[in-house]
N, C-alpha and C positions, 0 to 999 in steps of 0.2 A: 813367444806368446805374451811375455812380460809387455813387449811393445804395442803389440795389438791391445792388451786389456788397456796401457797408456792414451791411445790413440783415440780409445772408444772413450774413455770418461774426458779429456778432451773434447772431443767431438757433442757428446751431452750437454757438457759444464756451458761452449757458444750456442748452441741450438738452445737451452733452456735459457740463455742470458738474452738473448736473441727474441724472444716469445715475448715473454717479463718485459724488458725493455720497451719491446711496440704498444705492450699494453697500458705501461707507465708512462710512454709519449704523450697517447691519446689522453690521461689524466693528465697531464702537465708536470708530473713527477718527475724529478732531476736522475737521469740515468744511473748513478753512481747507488741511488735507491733500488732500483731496478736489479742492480749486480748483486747488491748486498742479500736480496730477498731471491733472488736464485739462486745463491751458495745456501740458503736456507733450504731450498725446496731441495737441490740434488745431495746434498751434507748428510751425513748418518745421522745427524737429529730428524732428516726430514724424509725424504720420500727414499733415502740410502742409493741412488743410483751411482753416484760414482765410490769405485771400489779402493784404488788406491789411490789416496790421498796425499800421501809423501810428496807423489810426483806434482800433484798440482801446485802443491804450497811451495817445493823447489823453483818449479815456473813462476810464481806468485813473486820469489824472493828476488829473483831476477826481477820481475817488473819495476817490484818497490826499489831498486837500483836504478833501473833507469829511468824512473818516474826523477828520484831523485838529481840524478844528471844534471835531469831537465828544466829542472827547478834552477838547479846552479848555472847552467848556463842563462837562464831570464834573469837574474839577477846579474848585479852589476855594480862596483863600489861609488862610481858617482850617485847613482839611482839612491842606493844605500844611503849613503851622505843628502840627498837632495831629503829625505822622509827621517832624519837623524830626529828633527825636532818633534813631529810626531809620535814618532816610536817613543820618544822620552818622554811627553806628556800626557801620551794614550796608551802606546801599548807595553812599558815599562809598569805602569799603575797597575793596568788590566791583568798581569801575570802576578803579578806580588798577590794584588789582593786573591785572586783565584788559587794560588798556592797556597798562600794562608790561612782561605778557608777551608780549602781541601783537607788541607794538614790538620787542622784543630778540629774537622768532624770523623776524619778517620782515628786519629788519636785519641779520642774524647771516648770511640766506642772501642777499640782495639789494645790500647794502650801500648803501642809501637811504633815509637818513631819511623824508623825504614820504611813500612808499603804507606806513613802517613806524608812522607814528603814526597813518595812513588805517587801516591793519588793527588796532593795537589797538583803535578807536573802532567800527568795524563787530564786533569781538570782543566790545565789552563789553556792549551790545545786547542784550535778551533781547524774548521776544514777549509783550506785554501782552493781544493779546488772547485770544492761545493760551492762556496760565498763567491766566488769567481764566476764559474757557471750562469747561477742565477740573476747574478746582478749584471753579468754583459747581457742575457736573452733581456733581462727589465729594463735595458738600456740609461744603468744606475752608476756600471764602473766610475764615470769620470765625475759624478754627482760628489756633493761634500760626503755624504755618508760614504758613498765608495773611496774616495781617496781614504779617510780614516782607516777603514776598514782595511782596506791593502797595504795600507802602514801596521798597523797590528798584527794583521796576518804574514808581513814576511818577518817584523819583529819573533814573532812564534816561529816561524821556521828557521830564523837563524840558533834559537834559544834548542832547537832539537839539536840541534850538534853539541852543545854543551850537555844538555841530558843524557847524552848519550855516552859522554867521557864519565859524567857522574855514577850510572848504573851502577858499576861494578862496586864501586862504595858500599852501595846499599843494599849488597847482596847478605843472605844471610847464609848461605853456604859458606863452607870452611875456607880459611883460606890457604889454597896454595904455598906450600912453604918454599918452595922454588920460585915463584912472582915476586916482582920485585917490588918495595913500596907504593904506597900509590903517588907519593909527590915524586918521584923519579919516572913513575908513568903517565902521568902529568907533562912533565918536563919534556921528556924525551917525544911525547904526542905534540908537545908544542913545536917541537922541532922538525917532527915530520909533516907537520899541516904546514909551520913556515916553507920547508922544505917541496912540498909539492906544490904551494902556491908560487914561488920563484921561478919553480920547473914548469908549469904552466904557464908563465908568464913570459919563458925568455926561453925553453928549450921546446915547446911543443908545436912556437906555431913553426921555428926552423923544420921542423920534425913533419907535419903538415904539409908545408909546402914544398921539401923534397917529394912528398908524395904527391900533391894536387899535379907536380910540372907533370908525371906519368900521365896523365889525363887517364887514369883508372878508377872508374867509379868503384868497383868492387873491392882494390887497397884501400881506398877512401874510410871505406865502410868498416873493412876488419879492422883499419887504423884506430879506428874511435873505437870501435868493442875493445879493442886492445887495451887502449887506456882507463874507459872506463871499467871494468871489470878489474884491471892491473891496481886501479887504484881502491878499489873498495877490496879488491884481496890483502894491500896493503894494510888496511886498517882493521881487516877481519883477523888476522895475525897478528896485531897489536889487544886480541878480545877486544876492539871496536864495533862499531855495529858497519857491517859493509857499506850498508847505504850514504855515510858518513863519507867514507873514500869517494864515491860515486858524486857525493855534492861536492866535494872539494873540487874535486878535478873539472865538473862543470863551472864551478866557478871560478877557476883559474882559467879556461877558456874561454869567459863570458867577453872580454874588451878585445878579445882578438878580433883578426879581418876574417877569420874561420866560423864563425860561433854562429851567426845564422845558415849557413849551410849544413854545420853540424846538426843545430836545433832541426830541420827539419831532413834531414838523414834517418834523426833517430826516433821524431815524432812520429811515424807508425806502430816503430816497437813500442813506443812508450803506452801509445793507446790498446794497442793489444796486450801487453803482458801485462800492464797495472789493472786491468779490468779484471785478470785471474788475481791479482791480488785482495781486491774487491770481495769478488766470489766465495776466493779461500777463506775473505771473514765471515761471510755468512754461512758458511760451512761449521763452524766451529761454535755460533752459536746456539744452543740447544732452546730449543721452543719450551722442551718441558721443565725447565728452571725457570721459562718466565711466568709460564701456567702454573707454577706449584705456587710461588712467590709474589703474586702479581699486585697487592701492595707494596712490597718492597719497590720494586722495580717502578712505580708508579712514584712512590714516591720520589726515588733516585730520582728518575727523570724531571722532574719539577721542580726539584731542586739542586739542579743542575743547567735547570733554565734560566732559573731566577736569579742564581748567582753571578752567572753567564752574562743575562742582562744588564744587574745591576753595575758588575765589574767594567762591563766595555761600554756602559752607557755615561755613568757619574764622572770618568774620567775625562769624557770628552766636555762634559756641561762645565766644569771646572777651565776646561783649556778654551772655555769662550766660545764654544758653537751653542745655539739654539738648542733647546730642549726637543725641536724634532729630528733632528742630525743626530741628538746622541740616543734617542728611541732605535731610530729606523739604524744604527751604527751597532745599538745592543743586540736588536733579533737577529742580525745578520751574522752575529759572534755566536751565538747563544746555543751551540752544539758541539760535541766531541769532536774532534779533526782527526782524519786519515792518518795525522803522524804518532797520535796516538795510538795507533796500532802497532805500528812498530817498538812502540817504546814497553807498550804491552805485553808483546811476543817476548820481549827481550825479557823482560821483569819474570816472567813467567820461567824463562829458563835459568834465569840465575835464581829462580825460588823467591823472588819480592813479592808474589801474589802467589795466592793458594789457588785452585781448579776454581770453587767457590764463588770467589771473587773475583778470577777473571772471568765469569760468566755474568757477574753482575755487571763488571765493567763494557762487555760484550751486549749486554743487553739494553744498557743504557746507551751507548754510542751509536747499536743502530736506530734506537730509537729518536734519538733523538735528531739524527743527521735527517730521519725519515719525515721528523715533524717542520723541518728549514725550511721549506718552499711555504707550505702555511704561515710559519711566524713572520716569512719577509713580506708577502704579501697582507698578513694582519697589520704589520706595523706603523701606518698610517692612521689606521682606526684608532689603535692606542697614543700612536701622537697626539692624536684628536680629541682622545679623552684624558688625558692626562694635560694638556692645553687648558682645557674647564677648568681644572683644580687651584682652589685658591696656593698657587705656589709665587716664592719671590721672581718678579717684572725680567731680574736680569736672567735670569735661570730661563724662562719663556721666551724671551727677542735672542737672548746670547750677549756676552762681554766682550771685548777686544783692547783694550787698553787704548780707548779715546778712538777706536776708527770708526764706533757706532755715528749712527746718522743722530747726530744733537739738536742741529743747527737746522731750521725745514729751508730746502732750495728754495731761493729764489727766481723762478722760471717760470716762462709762457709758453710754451706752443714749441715746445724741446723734448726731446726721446731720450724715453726711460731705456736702457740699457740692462735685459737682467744676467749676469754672467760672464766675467771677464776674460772666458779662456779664448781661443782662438777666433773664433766667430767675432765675438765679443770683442776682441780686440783689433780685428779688420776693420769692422766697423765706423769703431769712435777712431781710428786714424783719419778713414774717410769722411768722419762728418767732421772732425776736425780741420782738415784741410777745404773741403766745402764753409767753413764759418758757422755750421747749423748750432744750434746749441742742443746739449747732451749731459747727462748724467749717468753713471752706472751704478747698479748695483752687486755686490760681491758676498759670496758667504766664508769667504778663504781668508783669513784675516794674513797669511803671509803676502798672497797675492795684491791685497788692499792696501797693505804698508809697501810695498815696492812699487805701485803705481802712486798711490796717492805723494810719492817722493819724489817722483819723475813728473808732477804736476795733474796729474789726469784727474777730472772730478769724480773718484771710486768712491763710495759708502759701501761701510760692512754693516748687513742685515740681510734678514733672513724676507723674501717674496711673497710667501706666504702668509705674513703677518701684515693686517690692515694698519695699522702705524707706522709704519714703514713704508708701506707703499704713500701715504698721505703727506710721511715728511718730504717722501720724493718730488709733492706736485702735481700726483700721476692724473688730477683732477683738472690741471690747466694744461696738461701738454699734449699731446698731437700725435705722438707714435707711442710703442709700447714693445719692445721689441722682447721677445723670450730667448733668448739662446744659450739654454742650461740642457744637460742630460740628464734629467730628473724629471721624467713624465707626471707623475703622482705633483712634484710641484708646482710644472705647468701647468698642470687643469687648475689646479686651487689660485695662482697668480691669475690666470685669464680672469678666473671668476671674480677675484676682487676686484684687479683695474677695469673690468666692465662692468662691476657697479658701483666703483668711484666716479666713472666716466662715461658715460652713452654715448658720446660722439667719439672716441677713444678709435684709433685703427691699429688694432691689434696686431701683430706679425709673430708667429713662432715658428719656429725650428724644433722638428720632429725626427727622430729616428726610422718609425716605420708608418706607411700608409695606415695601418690600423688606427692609430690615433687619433687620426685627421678627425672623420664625425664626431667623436666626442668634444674635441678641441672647436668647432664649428659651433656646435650645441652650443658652448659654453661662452662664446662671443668673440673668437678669434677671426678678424676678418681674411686672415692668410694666412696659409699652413702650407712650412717649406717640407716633406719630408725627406730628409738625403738618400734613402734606398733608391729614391723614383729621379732624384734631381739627376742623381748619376748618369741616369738612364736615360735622361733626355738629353744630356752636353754627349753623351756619348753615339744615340742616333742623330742628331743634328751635325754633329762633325763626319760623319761618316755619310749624311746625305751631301754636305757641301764636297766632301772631294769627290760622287759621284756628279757634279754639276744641276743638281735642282734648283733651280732657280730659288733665288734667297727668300723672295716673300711667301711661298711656297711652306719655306723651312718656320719663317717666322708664325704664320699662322698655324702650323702644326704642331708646336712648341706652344703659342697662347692656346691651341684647342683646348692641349693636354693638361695646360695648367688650370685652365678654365674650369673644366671638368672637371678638380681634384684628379685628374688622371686615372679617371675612371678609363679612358681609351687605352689607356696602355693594358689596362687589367682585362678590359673585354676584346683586345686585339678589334676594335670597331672601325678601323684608316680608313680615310681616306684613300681612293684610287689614285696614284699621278701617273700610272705607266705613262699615259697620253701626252703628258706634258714635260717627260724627262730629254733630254738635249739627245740626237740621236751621235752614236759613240763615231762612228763612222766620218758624221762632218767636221765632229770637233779634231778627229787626228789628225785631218787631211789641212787642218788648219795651222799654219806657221808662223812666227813673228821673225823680223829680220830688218838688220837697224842697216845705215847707208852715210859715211863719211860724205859733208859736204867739200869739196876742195875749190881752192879759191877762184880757180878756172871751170868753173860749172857755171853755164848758163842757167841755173836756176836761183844765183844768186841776186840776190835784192828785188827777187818777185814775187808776190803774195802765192799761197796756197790757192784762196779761189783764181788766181789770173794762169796759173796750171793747168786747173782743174784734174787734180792727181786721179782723182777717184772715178770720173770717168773715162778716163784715156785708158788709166792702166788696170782697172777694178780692184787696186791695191789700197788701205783703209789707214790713215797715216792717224796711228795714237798718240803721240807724241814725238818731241825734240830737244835733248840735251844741248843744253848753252850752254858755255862758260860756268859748267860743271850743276846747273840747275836743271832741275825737268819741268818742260810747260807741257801740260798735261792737256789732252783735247784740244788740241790746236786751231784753231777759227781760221775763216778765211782772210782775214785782215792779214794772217803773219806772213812776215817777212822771210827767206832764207835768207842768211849771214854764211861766210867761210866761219869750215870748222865749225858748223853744226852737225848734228848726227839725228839723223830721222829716223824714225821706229815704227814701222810696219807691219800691218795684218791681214794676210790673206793665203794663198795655196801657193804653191812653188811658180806658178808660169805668173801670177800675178806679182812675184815680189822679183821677179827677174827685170818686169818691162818697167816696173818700177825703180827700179836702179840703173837701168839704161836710161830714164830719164833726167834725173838726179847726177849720173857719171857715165857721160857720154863715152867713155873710156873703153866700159863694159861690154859695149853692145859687137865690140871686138871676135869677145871671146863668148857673143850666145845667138842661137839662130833665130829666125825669122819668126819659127813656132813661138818663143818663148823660154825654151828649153836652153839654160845654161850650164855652160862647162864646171860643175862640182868645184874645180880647183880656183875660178874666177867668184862663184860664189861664198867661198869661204876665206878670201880675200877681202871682200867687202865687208862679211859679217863682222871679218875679228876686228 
């Protein structure tokens, strides 16, 4: 029965995340909302449907392991090293100062060190996969504020592995008189993280690929459970926190030839069992601590925003980005992170938080994870207002140590370039090698300093900002090209280079169709969206191998673009059944080439004095010379010995055709037409 009552609150916990979830879609709410406020509803704070609880949060605990994995295996030590400098100047800042203020408001009111360095470290926390989430649907990842951001965030998720060696420190239960010091468990953890990272590195993928050679997907499978679990028991044995083993081991896997196979092995569990993780938070918080208390928790939450933002915003205006990089880089920080829950649960059981205050912490985190999608989407407006404010010039454009635009271009009738990543850099190859003149603009000051060294004309500055766009020119030059992942900055860049310039021919690059009308409105005379580009090299390739005639392809491609592709979205084609090649004539059609030898009568006589093509109905495309091909051969040419002629037409046509050519043949084929196979594969080879 024990199983069956399991099974049923199961079955509740996805049927009620399932409801929640459809409804939080149609809001636009970030799923992981949705989970946290159905652990609410079905939780003994809320509507009490599921009964034993144990079992869920066991499930739960497994998930946050292989959430964890999963995490280790997407990282990666070059990756690591490529965002070193970021993390040092963004999100090394960003944790200090959020610890420190944690620590000096909890100690200020508590007068205890331990839950005060316990709260700045759950403070400094942000949610990796919420800011993930949202910023790939806003098509912001690759945007400057997204790069910062992803550097901060995986800084914080390296810094939970440390937090979690630290816990036990700041426990205030007794200590074990049996345990050994803590710098001998220190030491000895150092040895076992070195020690699974080398075993991961050199004993696992041996390990793997005895397995992969079985071609057993089902060993595959227990394989990985194996280790991951083997390694988060490791370190649960060591009072680690499991999840700890679980990152290790993915990140000792991360550079192998194994690790995206892995990754997407385990990425169902991963989605399914952290989702119970999820749940089982909002199980656990009680509604009626936030109805009793509802200034407190009000206030927490605001000031937990503020700090949030101030912390992950000043560090970046400091490291030279524009004051709207390090806005739209703050609200995106500016909530409690999922690994704060772990570190919570954990605090909780060594006694670092009282019931109290892990409800207060409880009810800040969902709250404020719940307010993300709003603050990322407000953040602009606040760019925008904060832009107004008599604030210092450099703090508003951004600093870079000299790669700012000083100097105004001198250019005419040259493309503005905004964005130097891939696009960006196809591009200015190509106008480079065409001679056209070009300029780029950049907001990545590492990227700026590595082209502008290799010669390229890069400027660091922000698109957005009307001095910027003026030093560029953008008022005498002739293209304007956008190709940045940052929607929100494209419309506002269209906006000012069309009204720097009215004759201006604007081009952007868009992530989704959606965009397009606004981009149009806004004075963009062509808008690439890649969702739909794909969609057209992908049916135009696939109409040319069934043989539709090219200009056919071509105009249905110009239709599509025409129409912003509105034809693809209304399924409105054009009919070609009529005009498709039928399949039938084309197979029965053959090419087949013919050794001239220097005893052919066909030598040193023109094509028309033959007349090939009425004699034998065989259609000659060409003729290999002395290793060149003349292609569509006139009546003027000549056979030479040791030409090879290239023919088109049915079998009985390419037969009387080589009997003419190598009087030799007509030996071995009869009167019909019809040659002996083994005299035609003679000629061919």
């Amino acid at each position: 029965m024990e199983g069956m009552h399991f099974l049923r609150d199961l079955l509740i916990a996805f049927a009620v995340a399932g409801v929640v979830i459809l409804l939080f879609n149609r809001l636009r709410f970030p799923s992981v909302v949705g989970l946290l406020t159905a652990g609410i509803v079905v939780g003994p704070h809320g509507l009490g449907l599921i009964r034993e609880e144990e079992n869920i949060h066991t499930l739960a605990g497994i998930g946050v392991v292989i959430l964890l994995f999963t995490v280790g295996l997407e990282f990666s030590l070059p990756r690591l090293v490529g965002m070193s400098r970021l993390m040092a100047r963004v999100g090394c800042p960003q944790v200090l100062v959020c610890v420190a203020v944690g620590m000096a408001g909890t100690w200020a009111y508590f007068g205890d060190i331990r839950p005060a360095i316990f709260a700045g470290m759950l403070l400094a926390m942000s949610s990796t996969a919420i800011v993930f989430k949202l910023l790939t649907d806003r098509g912001e990842l690759s945007s400057p504020q997204g790069n910062v951001a992803a550097a901060v965030l995986l800084f914080q998720d390296l810094l939970v592995v440390a937090c979690m060696v630290l816990l036990p420190m700041l426990s205030i239960k007794p200590a074990d008189p049996n345990a050994m010091p803590a710098w001998q468990s220190l030491v000895l953890g150092a040895v076992v993280v070195a020690a699974m990272l080398l075993g991961g590195r050199y004993l696992l993928p041996w390990i793997l690929f005895q397995v992969i050679r079985t071609q057993n997907r089902e060993l595959f499978l227990i394989t990985l459970v194996l280790v991951c679990l083997g390694s988060a028991a490791l370190t649960g044995a060591m009072n680690w926190s499991l999840a700890l083993g679980a990152f290790l081991a993915g990140l000792a896997l991360s550079e192998s030839e194994y690790a995206t196979e892995t990754l997407a092995e385990v990425l169902p569990f991963r989605d399914t069992l952290s989702s119970l993780f999820f749940i089982s938070v909002g199980m656990l918080l009680d509604m009626r601590f936030v109805l009793t208390h509802p200034l407190l928790v009000a206030a927490l939450v605001l000031a937990v925003i503020v700090i949030k933002l101030l912390a992950g915003g000043l560090p970046v205006v400091f490291a030279g980005y524009p004051l709207r990089t390090a806005v739209l880089t703050g609200v995106a920080l500016a909530q409690i992170g999922e690994f704060s829950f772990i570190l919570a649960e954990r605090g909780l059981e060594l006694e670092i938080l009282n019931r109290d205050q892990y409800q207060s912490f409880l009810a800040v985190a969902v709250l404020t994870i719940a307010l993300t999608p709003a603050l990322i989407s407000a953040g602009p407006r606040i760019a925008d207002f904060l832009e107004r404010l008599p604030i210092p010039a450099r703090w508003r454009s951004g600093r870079s140590q000299g790669l700012g635009v000083t100097e105004p271009v001198s250019a005419n009738g040259h493309v503005v370039i905004v964005g130097y990543g891939l696009n960006g850099r196809n591009l200015a190859r190509v106008l480079r090698a065409t001679d056209i003149p070009y300029t780029v603009l950049e907001l990545n000051p590492e990227t700026v300093r590595q082209a502008r060294a290799s010669g390229e004309p890069v400027y660091y500055g922000d698109c957005t900002r009307p001095a910027v766009l003026e030093h560029l020119k953008v008022a005498n030059a002739r293209m304007f090209v956008v190709a940045i992942s940052d929607p929100t900055s494209s419309r506002r860049a269209v906006q000012l280079a069309r009204r720097l310039n009215s004759r201006l021919h604007i081009l952007v690059r868009t992530r989704y169709l959606s965009e397009v009308p606004e981009l149009r409105r806004l004075g963009a005379n062509a808008i690439i969206p890649e969702e739909f580009e794909t969609s057209v090299e992908i049916f135009a390739r696939v109409l040319r191998e069934y043989e539709v005639p090219q200009n056919l392809i071509f105009n249905l491609v110009a239709r599509v673009r025409e129409d912003q592709y509105e034809v693809l979205r209304d399924l409105k084609l054009p009919t070609m059944r009529m005009v498709l090649p039928h399949r039938d004539v084309l197979e029965r059609l053959e090419i087949a080439s013919c050794w001239i030898r220097s005893s052919s009568p066909v030598v040193g006589k023109t094509v028309g004095e033959l007349r090939l093509r009425s004699v034998t109905g065989a259609t000659l495309v060409s003729v290999r010379r002395a290793g060149k091909l003349i292609l569509n051969p006139g009546p003027d040419l000549r056979f030479e010995a040791d030409d090879t002629a290239i023919f088109l037409g049915d079998k009985s046509q390419m037969n009387r055709a080589m009997c003419m050519l190598d009087p030799e043949l007509a030996k071995g084929i009869g009167k019909d037409g019809e040659g002996s196979k083994e005299s035609s594969e003679k000629t061919n080879g």
